[in-house]
C-alpha positions as a Markdown table, in Angstrom:
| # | Residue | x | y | z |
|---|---|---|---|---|
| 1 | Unk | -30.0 | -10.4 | -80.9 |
| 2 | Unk | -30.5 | -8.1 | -78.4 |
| 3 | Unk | -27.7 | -8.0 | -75.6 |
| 4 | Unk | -27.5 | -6.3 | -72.5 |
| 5 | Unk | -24.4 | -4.0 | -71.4 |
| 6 | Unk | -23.5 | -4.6 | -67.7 |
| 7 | Unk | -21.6 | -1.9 | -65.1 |
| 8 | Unk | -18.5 | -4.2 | -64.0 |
| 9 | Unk | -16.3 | -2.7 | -61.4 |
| 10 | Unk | -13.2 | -1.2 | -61.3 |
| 11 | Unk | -12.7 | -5.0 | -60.4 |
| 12 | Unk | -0.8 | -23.5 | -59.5 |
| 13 | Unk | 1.8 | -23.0 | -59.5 |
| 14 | Unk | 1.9 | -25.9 | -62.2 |
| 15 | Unk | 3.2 | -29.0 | -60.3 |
| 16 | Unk | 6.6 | -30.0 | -60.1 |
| 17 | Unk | 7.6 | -33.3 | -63.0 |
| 18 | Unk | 10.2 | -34.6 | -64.8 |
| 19 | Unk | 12.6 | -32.6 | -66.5 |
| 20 | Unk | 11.6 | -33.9 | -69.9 |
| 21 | Unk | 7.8 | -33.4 | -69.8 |
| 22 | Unk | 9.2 | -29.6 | -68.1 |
| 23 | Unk | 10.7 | -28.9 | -70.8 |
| 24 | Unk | 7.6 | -29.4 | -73.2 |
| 25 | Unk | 5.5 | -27.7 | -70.8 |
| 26 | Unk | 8.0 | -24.3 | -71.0 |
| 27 | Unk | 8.1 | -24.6 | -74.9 |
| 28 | Unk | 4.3 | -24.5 | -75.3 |
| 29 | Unk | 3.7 | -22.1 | -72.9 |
| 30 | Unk | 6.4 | -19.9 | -74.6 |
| 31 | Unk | 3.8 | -19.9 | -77.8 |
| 32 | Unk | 1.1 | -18.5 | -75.4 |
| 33 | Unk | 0.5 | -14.8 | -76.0 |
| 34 | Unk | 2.0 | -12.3 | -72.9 |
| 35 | Unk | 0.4 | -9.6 | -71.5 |
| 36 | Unk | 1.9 | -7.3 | -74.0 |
| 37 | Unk | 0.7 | -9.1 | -77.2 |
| 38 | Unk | -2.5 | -7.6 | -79.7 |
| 39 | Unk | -5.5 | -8.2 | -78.6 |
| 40 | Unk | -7.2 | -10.3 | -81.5 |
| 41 | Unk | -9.9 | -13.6 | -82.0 |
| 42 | Unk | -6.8 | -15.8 | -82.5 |
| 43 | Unk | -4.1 | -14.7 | -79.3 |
| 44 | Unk | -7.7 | -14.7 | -77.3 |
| 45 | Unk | -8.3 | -18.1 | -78.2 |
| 46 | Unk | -4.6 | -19.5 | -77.1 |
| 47 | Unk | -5.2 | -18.4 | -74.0 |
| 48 | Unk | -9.0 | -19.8 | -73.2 |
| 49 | Unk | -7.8 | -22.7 | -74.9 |
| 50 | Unk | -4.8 | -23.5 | -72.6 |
| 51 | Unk | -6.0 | -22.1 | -69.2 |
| 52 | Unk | -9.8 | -22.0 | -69.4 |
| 53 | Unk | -12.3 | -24.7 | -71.1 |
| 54 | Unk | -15.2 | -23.0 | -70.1 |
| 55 | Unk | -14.4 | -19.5 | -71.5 |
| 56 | Unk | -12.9 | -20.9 | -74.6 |
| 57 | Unk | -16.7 | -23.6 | -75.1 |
| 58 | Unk | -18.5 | -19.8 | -74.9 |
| 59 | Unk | -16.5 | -17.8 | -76.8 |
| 60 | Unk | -16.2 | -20.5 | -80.1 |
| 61 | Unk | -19.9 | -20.7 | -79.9 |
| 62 | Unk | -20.9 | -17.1 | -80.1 |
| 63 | Unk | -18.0 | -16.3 | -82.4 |
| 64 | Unk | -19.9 | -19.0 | -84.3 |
| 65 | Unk | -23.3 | -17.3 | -83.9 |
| 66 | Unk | -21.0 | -13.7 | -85.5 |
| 67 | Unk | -20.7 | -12.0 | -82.0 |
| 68 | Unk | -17.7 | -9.6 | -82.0 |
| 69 | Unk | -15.8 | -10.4 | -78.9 |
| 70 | Unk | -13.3 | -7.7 | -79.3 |
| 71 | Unk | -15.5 | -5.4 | -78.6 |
| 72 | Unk | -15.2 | -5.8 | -74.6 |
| 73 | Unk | -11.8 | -5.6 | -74.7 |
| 74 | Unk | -11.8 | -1.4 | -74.2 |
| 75 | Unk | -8.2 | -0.7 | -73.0 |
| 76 | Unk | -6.3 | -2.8 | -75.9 |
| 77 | Unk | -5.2 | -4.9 | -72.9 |
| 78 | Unk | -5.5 | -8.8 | -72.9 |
| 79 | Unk | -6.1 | -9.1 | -69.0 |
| 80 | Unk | -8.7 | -6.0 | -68.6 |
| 81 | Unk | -11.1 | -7.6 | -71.3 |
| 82 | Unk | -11.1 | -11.2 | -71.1 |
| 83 | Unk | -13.1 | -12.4 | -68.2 |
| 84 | Unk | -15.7 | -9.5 | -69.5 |
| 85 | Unk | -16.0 | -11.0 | -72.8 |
| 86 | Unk | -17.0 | -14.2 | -71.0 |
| 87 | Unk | -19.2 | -12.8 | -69.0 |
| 88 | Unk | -21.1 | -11.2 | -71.7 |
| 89 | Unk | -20.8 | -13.9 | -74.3 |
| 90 | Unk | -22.2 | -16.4 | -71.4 |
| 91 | Unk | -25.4 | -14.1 | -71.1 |
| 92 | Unk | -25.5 | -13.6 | -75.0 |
| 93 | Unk | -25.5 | -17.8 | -75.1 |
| 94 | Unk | -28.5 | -17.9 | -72.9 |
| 95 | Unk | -30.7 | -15.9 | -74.3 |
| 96 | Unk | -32.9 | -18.5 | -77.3 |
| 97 | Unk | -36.3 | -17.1 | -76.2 |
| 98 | Unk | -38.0 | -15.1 | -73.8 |
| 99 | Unk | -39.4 | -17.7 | -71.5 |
| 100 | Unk | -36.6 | -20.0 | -71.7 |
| 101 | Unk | -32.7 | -19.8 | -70.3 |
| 102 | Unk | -30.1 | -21.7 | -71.8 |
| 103 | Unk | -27.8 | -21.8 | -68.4 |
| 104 | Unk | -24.6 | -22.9 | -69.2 |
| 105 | Unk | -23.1 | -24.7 | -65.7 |
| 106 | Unk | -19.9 | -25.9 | -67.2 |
| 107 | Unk | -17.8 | -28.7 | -68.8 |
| 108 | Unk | -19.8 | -28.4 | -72.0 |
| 109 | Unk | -22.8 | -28.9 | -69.9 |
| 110 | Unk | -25.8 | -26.5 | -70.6 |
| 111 | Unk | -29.5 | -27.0 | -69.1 |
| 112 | Unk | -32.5 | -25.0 | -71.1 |
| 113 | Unk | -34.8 | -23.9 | -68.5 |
| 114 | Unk | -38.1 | -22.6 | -68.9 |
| 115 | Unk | -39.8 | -19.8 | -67.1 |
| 116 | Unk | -42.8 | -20.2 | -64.9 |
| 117 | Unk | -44.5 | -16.9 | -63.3 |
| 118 | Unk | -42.6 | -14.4 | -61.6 |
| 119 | Unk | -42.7 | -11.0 | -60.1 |
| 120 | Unk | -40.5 | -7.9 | -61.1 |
| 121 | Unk | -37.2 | -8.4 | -59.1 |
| 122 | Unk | -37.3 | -4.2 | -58.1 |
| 123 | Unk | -40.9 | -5.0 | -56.1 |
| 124 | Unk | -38.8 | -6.7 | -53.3 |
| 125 | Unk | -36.5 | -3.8 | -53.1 |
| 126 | Unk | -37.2 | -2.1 | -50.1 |
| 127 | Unk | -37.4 | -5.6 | -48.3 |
| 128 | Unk | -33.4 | -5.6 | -48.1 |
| 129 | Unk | -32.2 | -3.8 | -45.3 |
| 130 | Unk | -30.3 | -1.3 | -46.0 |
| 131 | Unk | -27.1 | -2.7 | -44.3 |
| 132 | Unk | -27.2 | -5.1 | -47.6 |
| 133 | Unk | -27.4 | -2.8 | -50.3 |
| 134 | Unk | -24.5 | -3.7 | -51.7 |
| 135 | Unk | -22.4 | -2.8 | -55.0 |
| 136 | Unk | -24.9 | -4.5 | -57.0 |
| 137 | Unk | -28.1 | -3.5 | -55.5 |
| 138 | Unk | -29.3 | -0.9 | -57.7 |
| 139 | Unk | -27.9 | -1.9 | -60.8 |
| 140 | Unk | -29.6 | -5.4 | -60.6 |
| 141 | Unk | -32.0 | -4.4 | -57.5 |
| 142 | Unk | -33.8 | -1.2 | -56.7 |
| 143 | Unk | -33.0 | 0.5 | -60.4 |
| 144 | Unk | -32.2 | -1.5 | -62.9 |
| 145 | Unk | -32.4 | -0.4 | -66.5 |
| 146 | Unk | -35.1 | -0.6 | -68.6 |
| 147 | Unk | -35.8 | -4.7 | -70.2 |
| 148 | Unk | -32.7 | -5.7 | -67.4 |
| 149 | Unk | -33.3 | -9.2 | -67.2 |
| 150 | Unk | -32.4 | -9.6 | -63.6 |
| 151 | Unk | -35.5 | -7.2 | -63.3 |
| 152 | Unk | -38.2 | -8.3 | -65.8 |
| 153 | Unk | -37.3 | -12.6 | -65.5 |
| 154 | Unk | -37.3 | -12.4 | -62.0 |
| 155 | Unk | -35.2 | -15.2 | -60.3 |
| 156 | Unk | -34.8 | -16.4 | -63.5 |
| 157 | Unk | -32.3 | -13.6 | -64.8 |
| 158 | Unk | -31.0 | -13.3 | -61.2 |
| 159 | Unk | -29.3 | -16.7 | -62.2 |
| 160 | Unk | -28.7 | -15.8 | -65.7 |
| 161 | Unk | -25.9 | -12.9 | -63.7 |
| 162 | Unk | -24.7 | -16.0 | -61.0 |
| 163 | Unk | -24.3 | -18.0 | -64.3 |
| 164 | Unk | -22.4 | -15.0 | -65.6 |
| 165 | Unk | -20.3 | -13.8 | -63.1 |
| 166 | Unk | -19.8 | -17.5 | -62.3 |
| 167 | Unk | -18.0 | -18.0 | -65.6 |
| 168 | Unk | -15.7 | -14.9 | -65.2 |
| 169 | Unk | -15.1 | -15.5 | -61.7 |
| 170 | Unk | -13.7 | -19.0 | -63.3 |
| 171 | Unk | -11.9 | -17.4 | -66.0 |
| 172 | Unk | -9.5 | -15.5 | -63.6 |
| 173 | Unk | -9.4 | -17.9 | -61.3 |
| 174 | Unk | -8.5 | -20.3 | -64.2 |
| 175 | Unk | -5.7 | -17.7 | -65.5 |
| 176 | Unk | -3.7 | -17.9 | -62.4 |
| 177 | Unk | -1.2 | -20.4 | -64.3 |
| 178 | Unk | -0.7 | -18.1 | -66.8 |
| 179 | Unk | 0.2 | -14.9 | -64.8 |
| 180 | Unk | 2.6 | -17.6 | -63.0 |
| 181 | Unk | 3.7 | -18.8 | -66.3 |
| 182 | Unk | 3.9 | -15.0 | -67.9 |
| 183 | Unk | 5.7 | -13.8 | -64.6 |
| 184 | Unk | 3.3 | -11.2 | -63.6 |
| 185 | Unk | 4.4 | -7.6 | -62.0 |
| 186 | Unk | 2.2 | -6.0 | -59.6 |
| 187 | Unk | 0.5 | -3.8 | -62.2 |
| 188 | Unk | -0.8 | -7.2 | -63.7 |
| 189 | Unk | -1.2 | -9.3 | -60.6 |
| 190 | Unk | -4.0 | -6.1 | -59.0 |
| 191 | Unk | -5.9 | -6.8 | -62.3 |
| 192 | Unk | -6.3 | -10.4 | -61.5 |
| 193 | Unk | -6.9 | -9.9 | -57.5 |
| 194 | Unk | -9.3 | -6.9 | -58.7 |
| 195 | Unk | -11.2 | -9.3 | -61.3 |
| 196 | Unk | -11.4 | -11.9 | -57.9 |
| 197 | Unk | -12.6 | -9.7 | -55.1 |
| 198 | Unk | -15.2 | -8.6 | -57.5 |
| 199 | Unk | -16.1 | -12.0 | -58.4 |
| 200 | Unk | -16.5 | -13.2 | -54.3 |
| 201 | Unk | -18.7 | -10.4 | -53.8 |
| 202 | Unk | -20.4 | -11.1 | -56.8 |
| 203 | Unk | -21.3 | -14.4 | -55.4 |
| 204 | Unk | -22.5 | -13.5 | -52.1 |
| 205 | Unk | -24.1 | -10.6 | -53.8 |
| 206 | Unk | -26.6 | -12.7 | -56.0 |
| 207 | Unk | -26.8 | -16.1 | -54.4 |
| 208 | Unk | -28.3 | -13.8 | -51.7 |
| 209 | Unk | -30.7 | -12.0 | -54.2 |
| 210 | Unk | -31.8 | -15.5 | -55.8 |
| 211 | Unk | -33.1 | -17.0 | -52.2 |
| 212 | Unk | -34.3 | -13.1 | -50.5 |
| 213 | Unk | -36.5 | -13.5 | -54.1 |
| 214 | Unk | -38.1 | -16.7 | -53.1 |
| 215 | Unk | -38.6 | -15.9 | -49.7 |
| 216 | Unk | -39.6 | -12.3 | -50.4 |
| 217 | Unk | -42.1 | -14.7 | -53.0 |
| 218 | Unk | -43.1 | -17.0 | -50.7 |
| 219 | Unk | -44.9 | -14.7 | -48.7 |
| 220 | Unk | -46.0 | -12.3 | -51.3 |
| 221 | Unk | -46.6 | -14.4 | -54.1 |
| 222 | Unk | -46.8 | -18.0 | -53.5 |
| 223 | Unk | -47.3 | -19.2 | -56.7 |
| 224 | Unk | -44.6 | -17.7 | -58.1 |
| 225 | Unk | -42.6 | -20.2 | -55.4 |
| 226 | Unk | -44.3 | -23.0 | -55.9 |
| 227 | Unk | -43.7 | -22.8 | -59.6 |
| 228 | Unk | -40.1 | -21.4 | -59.5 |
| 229 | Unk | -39.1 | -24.5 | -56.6 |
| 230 | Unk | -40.8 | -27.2 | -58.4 |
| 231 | Unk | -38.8 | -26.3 | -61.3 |
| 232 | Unk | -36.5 | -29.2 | -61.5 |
| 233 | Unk | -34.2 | -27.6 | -64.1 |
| 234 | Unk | -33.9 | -24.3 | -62.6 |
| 235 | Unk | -33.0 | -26.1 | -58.8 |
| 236 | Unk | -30.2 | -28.2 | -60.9 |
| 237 | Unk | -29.0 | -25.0 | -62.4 |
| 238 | Unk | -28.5 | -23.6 | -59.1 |
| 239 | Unk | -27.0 | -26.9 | -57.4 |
| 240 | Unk | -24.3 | -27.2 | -60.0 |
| 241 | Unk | -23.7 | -23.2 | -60.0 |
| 242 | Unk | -23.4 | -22.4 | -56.5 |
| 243 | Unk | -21.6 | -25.4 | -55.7 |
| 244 | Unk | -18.9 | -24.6 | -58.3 |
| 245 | Unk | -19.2 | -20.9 | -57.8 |
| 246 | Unk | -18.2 | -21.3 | -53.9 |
| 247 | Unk | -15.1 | -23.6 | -55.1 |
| 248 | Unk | -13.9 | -20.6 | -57.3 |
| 249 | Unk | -14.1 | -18.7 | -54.0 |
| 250 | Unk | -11.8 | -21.1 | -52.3 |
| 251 | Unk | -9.6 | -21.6 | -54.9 |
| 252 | Unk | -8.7 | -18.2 | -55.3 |
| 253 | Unk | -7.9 | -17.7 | -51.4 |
| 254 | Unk | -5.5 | -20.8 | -51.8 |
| 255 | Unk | -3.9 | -19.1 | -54.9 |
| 256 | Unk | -3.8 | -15.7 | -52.8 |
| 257 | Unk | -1.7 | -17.4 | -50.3 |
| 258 | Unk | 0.1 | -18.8 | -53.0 |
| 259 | Unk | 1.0 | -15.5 | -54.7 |
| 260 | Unk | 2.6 | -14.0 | -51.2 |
| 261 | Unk | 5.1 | -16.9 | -51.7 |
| 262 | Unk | 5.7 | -15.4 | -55.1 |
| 263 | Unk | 6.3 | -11.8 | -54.3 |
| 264 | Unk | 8.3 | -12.9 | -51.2 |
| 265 | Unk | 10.7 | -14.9 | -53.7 |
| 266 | Unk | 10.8 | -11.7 | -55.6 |
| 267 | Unk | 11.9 | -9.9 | -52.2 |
| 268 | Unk | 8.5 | -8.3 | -51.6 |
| 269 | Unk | 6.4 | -8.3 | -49.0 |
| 270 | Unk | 2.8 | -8.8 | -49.4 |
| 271 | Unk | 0.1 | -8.4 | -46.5 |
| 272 | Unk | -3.7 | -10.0 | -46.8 |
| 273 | Unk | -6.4 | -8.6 | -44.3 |
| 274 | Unk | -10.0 | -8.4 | -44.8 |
| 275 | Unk | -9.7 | -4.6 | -45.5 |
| 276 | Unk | -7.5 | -4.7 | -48.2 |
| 277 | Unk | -4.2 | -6.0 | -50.1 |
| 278 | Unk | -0.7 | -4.0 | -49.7 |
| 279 | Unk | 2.3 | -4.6 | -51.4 |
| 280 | Unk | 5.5 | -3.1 | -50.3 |
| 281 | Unk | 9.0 | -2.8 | -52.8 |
| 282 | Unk | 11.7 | -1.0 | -51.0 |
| 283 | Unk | 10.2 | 1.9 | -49.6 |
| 284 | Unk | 7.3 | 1.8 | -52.0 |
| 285 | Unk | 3.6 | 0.5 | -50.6 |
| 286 | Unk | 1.1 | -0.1 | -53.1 |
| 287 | Unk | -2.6 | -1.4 | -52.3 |
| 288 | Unk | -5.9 | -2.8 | -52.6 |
| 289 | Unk | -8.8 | -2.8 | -51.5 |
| 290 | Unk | -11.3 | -5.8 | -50.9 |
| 291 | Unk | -14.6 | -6.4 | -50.6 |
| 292 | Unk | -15.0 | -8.8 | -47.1 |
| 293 | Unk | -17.0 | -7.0 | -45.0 |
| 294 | Unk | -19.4 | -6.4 | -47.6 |
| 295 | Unk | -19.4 | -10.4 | -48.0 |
| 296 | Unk | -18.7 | -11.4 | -44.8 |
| 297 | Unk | -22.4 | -9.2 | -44.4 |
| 298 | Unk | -24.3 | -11.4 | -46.8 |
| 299 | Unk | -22.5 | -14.7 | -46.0 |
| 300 | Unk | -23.7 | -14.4 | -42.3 |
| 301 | Unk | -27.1 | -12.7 | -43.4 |
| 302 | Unk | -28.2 | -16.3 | -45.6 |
| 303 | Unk | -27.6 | -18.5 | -42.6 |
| 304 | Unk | -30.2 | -17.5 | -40.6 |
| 305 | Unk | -33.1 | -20.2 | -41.3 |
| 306 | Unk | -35.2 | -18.2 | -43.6 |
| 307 | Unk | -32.9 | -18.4 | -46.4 |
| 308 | Unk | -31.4 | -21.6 | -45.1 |
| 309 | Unk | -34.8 | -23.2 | -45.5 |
| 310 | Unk | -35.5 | -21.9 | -49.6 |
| 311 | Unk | -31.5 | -23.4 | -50.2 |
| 312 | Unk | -32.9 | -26.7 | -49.1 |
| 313 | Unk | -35.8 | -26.2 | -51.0 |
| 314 | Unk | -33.8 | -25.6 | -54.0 |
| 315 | Unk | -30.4 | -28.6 | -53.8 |
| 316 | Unk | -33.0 | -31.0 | -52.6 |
C-alpha cells in the first residue's frame, strides 16, 4: 500500500479525589513508560492506551494491517515520534480505494466517503493572496509532490490532511496528563507546545484551503461544487472534524495557562504572547516561537462572507 511521507515542522491536571482512588491512580501511572524509556510497539501502546483512544483505535488497526509504526519514531525519542505515527497511520487507514476516503472523525467512528469530480488543488494556487501563503502552502498548495493526495483528490485529500493533523493535534493535546503525570522539564514541555502551535496553524491552514477550494470551484468549476456540497458524507466529515478540531485548539490554550501555574510552582516564570513563548530559570531565558499571526491571518481571512457562505453550505 502505497503511503505518502509528509514534511512536519520543527513543530489536566488530573482532578483532585479521594486519597484511596489517588493512590491507585499514582500506582498505574507509575507502570506508564517516561520519557526516557525504549521506544517499542508495546511502551507505545501504554501510553495511547491510557491518554489517547483515538491514537491508540489507529495504531491497533494498522499494526493489524502489518504497518511498522516505529518507523516514524526517528530520534529514539517517545515524545518526537508519537503524534507523527498517528498522523501517518490515520492517512494510511484512509486510503481502501482511489475514489473513496475512509475518514476517521473519532470515538471509533469512521465515515467512507466517496469521490465525486474534482479539479487539481495546485490550479487554484495563484488565487491565494500572497499574504496567505503560509507554512503549508507549497507543500500541499502551489507544489506538491508528485500523486500528493491533497493535490490529485482535490478537497477530498485536503480533508484527508484536516483528518490527519486533526488526530495528532488530539494526540498532544490528549498527552498533557502524562507530561503532568511524568513531570516534564522544559526540554520536554517545548516538544509538546511545538507539536501544538503546529497543530493550530495546521487547522487554520487547511480548514482555509478546504472552503478557498469550493469557492475557488464554485466559480471555476461548478460541478465540481455541486457534487462535492451535495455530498452528504463528505459535509458530515467536515462537521464532526472541524468542530472537534477547534475544541483541540481551545483546549490546548486552557492547558497553556495551566502549565505557567506549573513552572511558576517550580519557581519559573513563564510569559505567553502571540509572538512567542519564553521561559526564564535564574538568569537563564529560553524560548519559542508561535505561529499567531500567521493564524490570526487566516482566522480573520474565512469570515468574510465568501467563505462564511460555502461553511454553511457544508454544516447545514
Amino acid at each position: 500500500m502505497e503511503r505518502i511521507r509528509r514534511i512536519l515542522a520543527g513543530w489536566l491536571i488530573f482532578t483532585l479525589m479521594l486519597l484511596a482512588p489517588a493512590a491507585a491512580q499514582d500506582i498505574s501511572a507509575a507502570k506508564i513508560p517516561g520519557f526516557g524509556a525504549k521506544v517499542t510497539e508495546q511502551n507505545v501502546l501504554k501510553i495511547l492506551n491510557r491518554y489517547d483512544k483515538d491514537g491508540a483505535y489507529i495504531v491497533k488497526k494498522q499494526m493489524a494491517a502489518g504497518d511498522d509504526i516505529l518507523e516514524w519514531f526517528t530520534t529514539g525519542r517517545m515524545i518526537d515520534g508519537i503524534s507523527i505515527a498517528v498522523h501517518e497511520e490515520t492517512h494510511a487507514y484512509s486510503i481502501r480505494r482511489l475514489d473513496e476516503t475512509n475518514y476517521f472523525v473519532g470515538n471509533k467512528t469512521t465515515i467512507p466517503v466517496r469521490h465525486t469530480a474534482i479539479y487539481q488543488t495546485r490550479k487554484m494556487a495563484k488565487s491565494i493572496p500572497k499574504r496567505l501563503r503560509t507554512f503549508r502552502y507549497p507543500t500541499y498548495v502551489s507544489k506538491p509532490i508528485a500523486n500528493m493526495a491533497s493535490n490529485i483528490q482535490g478537497a477530498y485529500g485536503l480533508m484527508n490532511e484536516f483528518m490527519a493533523y486533526r488526530m495528532s493535534m488530539n494526540n498532544t493535546v490528549c498527552l498533557y496528563p502524562y507530561y503532568v503525570d511524568k513531570d516534564a522539564d522544559w526540554d520536554q514541555w517545548k516538544v509538546y507546545i511545538n507539536l501544538c502551535e503546529n497543530g493550530r496553524l495546521a487547522y487554520a491552514e487547511f480548514k482555509y484551503y478546504i472552503l478557498h477550494y469550493l469557492y475557488y470551484a464554485k466559480n471555476h468549476y461548478p460541478k465540481v461544487y455541486q457534487g462535492i456540497v451535495k455530498n452528504k458524507p463528505f459535509c458530515r466529515v467536515y462537521r464532526t472534524i472541524e468542530k472537534s478540531y477547534a475544541r483541540l485548539n481551545e483546549k490546548y490554550e486552557k492547558d497553556l495557562k495551566k502549565l505557567k501555574g506549573i513552572f511558576l510552582n517550580k519557581g519559573y516564570q513563564m510569559t505567553v504572547t502571540d509572538a512567542g513563548i519564553e521561559l526564564r530559570i535564574g538568569r537563564s531565558i529560553m524560548g519559542i516561537g508561535r505561529f499567531t499571526a500567521d493564524y490570526k491571518k487566516l482566522v480573520k481571512e474565512m469570515k468574510k462572507g465568501k467563505y462564511q457562505a460555502v461553511h454553511k453550505k457544508l454544516v447545514g
